[in-house]
C-alpha positions as CSV (number, residue, x, y, z in Angstrom):
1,X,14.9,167.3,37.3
2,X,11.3,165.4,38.4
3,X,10.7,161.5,38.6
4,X,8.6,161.2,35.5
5,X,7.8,158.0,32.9
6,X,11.2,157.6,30.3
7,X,12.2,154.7,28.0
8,X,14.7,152.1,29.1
9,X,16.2,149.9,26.9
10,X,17.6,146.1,27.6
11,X,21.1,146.4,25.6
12,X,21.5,142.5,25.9
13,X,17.9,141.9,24.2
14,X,18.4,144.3,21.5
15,X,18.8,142.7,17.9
16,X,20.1,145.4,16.1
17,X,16.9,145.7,13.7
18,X,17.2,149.7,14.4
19,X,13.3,149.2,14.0
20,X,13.1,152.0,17.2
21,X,14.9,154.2,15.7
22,X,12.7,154.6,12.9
23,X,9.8,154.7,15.2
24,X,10.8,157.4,17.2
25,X,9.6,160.9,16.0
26,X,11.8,162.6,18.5
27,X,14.9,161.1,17.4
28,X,15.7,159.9,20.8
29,X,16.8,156.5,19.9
30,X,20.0,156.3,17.9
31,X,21.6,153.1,16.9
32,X,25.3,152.7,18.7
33,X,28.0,149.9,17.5
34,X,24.8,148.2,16.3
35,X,22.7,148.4,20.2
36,X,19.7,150.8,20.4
37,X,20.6,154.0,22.8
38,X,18.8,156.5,23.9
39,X,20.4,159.9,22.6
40,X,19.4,162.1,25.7
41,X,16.5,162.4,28.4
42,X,15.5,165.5,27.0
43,X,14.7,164.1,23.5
44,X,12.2,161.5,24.8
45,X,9.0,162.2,25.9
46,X,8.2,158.8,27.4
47,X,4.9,157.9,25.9
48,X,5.9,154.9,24.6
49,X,5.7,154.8,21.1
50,X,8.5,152.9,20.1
51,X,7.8,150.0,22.0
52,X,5.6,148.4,19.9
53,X,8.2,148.5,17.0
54,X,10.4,145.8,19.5
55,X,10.6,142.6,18.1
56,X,12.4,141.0,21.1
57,X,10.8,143.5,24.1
58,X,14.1,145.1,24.7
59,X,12.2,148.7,25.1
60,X,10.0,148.9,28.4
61,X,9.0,152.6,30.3
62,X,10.4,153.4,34.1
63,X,9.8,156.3,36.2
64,X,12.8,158.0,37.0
65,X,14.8,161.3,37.6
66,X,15.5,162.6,34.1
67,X,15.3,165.8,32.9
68,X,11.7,167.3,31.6
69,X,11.3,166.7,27.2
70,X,12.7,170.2,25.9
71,X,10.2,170.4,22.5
72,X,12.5,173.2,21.2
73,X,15.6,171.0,22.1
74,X,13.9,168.1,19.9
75,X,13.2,170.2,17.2
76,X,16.5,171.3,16.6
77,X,18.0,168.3,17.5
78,X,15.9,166.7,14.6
79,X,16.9,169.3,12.4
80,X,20.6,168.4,13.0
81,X,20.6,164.8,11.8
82,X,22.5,164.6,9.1
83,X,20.5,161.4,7.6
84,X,17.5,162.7,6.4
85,X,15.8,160.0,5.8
86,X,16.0,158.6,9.6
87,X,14.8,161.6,11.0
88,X,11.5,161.8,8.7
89,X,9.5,158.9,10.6
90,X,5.5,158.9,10.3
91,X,3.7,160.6,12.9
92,X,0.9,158.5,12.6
93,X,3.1,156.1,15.3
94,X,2.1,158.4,18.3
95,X,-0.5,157.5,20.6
96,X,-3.3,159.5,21.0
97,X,-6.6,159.6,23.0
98,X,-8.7,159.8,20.7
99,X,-12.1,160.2,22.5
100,X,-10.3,163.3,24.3
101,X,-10.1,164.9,21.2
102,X,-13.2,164.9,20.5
103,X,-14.9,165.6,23.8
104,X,-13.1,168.9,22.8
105,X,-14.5,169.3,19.1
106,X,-17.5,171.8,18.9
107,X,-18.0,171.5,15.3
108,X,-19.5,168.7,13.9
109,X,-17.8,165.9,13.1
110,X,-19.8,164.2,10.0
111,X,-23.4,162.5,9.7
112,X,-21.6,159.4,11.5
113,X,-19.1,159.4,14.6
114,X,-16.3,156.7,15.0
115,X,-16.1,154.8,18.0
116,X,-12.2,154.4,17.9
117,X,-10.7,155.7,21.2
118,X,-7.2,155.9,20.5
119,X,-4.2,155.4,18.4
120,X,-2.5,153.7,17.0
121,X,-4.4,150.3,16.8
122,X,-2.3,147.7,15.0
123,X,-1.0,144.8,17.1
124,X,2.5,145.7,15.3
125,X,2.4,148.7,16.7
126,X,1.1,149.4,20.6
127,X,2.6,149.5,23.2
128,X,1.5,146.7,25.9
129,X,1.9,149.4,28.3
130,X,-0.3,152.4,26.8
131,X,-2.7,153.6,28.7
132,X,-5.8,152.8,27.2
133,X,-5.4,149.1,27.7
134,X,-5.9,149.1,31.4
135,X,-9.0,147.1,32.3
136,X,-10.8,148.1,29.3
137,X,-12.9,146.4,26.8
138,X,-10.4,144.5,24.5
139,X,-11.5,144.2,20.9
140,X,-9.2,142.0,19.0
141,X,-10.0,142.1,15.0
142,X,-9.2,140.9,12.0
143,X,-8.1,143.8,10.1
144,X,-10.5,143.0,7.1
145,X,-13.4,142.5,9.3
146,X,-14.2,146.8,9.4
147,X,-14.6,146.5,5.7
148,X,-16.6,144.0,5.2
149,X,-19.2,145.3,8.4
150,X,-21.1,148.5,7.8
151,X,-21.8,149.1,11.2
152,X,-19.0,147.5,12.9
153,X,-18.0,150.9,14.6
154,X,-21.8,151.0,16.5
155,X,-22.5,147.3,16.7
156,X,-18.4,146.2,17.9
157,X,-16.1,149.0,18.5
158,X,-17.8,151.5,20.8
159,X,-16.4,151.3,24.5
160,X,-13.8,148.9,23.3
161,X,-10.2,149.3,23.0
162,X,-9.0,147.9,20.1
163,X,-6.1,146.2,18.2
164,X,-6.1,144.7,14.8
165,X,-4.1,141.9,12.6
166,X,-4.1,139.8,10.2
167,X,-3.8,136.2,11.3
168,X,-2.4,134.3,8.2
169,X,0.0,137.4,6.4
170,X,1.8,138.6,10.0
171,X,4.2,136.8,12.7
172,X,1.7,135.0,14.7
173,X,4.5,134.2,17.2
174,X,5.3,138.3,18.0
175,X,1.0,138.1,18.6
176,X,1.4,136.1,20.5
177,X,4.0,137.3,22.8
178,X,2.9,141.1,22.2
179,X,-1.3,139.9,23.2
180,X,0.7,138.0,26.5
181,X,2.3,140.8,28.1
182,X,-0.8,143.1,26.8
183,X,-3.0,140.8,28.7
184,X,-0.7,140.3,31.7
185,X,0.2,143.7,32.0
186,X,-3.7,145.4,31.8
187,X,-6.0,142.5,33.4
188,X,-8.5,143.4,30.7
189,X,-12.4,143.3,32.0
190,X,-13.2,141.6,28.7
191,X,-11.8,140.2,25.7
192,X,-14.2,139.8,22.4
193,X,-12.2,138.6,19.2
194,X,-13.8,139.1,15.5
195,X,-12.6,137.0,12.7
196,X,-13.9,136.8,9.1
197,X,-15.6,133.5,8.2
198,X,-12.6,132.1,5.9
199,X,-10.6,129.6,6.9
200,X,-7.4,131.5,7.8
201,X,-8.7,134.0,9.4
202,X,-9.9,131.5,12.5
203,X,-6.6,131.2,13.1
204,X,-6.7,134.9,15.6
205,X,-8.8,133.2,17.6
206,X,-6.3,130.7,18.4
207,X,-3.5,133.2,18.5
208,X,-4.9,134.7,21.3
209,X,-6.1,131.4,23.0
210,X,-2.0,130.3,22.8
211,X,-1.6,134.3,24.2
212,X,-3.7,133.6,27.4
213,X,-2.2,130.1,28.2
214,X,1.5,132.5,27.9
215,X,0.7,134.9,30.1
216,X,-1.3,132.6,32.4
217,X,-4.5,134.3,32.5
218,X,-7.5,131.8,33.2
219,X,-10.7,134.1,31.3
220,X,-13.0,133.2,29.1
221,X,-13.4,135.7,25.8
222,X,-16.5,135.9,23.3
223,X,-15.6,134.9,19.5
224,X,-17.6,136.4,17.1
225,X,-17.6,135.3,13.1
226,X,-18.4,137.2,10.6
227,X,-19.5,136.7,7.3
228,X,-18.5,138.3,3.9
229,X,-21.1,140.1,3.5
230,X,-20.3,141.9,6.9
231,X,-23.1,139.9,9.4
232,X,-22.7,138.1,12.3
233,X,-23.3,134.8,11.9
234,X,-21.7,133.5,14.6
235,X,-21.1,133.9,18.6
236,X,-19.6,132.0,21.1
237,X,-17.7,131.9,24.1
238,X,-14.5,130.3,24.2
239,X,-13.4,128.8,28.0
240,X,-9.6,129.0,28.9
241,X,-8.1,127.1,32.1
C-alpha cells in the first residue's frame, strides 16, 4: 500500500440524500443504515468527484495509506450491483483537464478552439478541492451569459477557470458556502463575475460578495454585465473589506 489522495467521509454530517452515491462512477460509495460509506479503497480513485454532489460537506479528500484503485476490481465490482440503475451514473461527473487533452490532439479541432480548461464546471458540481482552482483565474458566470455572447470563450474564458449558475433558479445558500470554501481553500489570483443585464441575474454578484465575507477573504473582484444581445455594457470593480 502507498500514501495517496482517498475520500473521507464525515458520518455525523451526512444527511442521508445518497446524492454521492449516484455521483460516484466507481461505485465506491454505498449508502449504509441511511450514512454514506465508502465500499473499499480499491474502488475509489480519489479525484474527487463526488464532492461537489455534498449538500452539507460531509465528503472532503486525505492522503493516506490505502490500497492503489484496482480498474479491473471496479469494473467488476460495478458489474455486480444488483441495482442497475445506481450503478449507471453519468460520466460526464469526472474531472478532467481539459487543456491536457488537447495539448495532445494533433488533428484539428474545428475552425474555432474553446477556451474551457476543465471539467466539469457547474457550481453544483466541483469540487472546492480540484485542482484547477489553485490560484487561478476564477470566472464566475451566469450560466446564460455563453449564449447570449458570441465570443465569450476569446473575449472571457481563456486563462480562466470557470464555474457557472444560475442565480435566481438554484440554492443560493449551497453558492454560497460551496464559492467560501472554493475561495478559502484556492486563494484565487483573481476573481471576475459575469451576469446578464436582467434583474435577477445581479443577484451572482451578490452571492459571491456574501461568499467572500464567509470565508473571510478581503479581495476585490471585477463585475462585468452583459447585455442581451451578448455585449458588454458594463464593468466595474466591486471592493470587499
Amino acid at each position: 500500500m502507498a500514501v495517496r489522495n482517498i475520500v473521507k467521509i464525515d458520518e455525523a454530517k451526512c444527511n442521508s440524500c445518497g446524492k454521492c452515491a449516484k455521483a460516484c462512477i466507481e461505485g465506491a460509495i454505498k449508502m449504509v443504515n441511511g450514512k454514506a460509506r465508502l465500499v473499499s479503497d480499491i474502488y475509489c480513485d480519489g479525484l474527487g468527484a463526488c464532492i461537489g454532489s455534498c449538500p452539507v460537506d460531509a465528503i472532503t479528500i486525505e492522503k493516506r495509506e490505502a490500497a492503489d484503485f484496482d480498474q479491473e476490481a471496479t469494473k467488476k465490482h460495478l458489474a455486480e450491483k444488483d441495482d442497475a440503475q445506481t450503478a449507471f451514473v453519468c460520466p460526464g461527473m469526472a474531472m478532467k483537464n481539459l487543456m491536457d487533452e488537447e495539448q495532445q490532439q494533433t488533428e484539428s479541432i474545428g475552425p474555432v478552439q474553446s477556451q474551457l480548461r476543465h471539467w466539469p464546471v457547474q457550481l453544483n458540481l466541483v469540487s472546492p478541492q480540484a485542482w484547477y482552482f489553485k490560484d487561478a483565474d476564477l470566472l464566475i458566470t451566469a450560466d446564460c451569459v455563453p449564449f447570449a455572447m458570441g465570443d465569450f470563450h476569446d473575449k472571457l474564458l481563456k486563462n480562466h477557470s470557470i464555474v457557472i449558475g444560475c442565480p435566481k433558479l438554484d440554492d443560493a445558500q449551497f453558492y454560497i458556502d460551496k464559492l467560501a470554501d472554493l475561495i478559502k481553500i484556492n486563494k484565487p489570483k483573481s476573481l471576475t463575475v459575469v451576469h446578464m443585464e436582467v434583474p435577477c441575474c445581479f443577484g451572482l454578484a451578490g452571492i459571491v460578495r456574501k461568499a467572500l465575507a464567509k470565508c473571510g477573504v478581503n479581495m476585490s473582484f471585477k463585475d462585468i454585465t452583459i447585455s442581451l444581445k451578448g455585449k458588454i455594457i458594463k464593468t466595474e470593480t466591486v471592493a470587499i473589506g
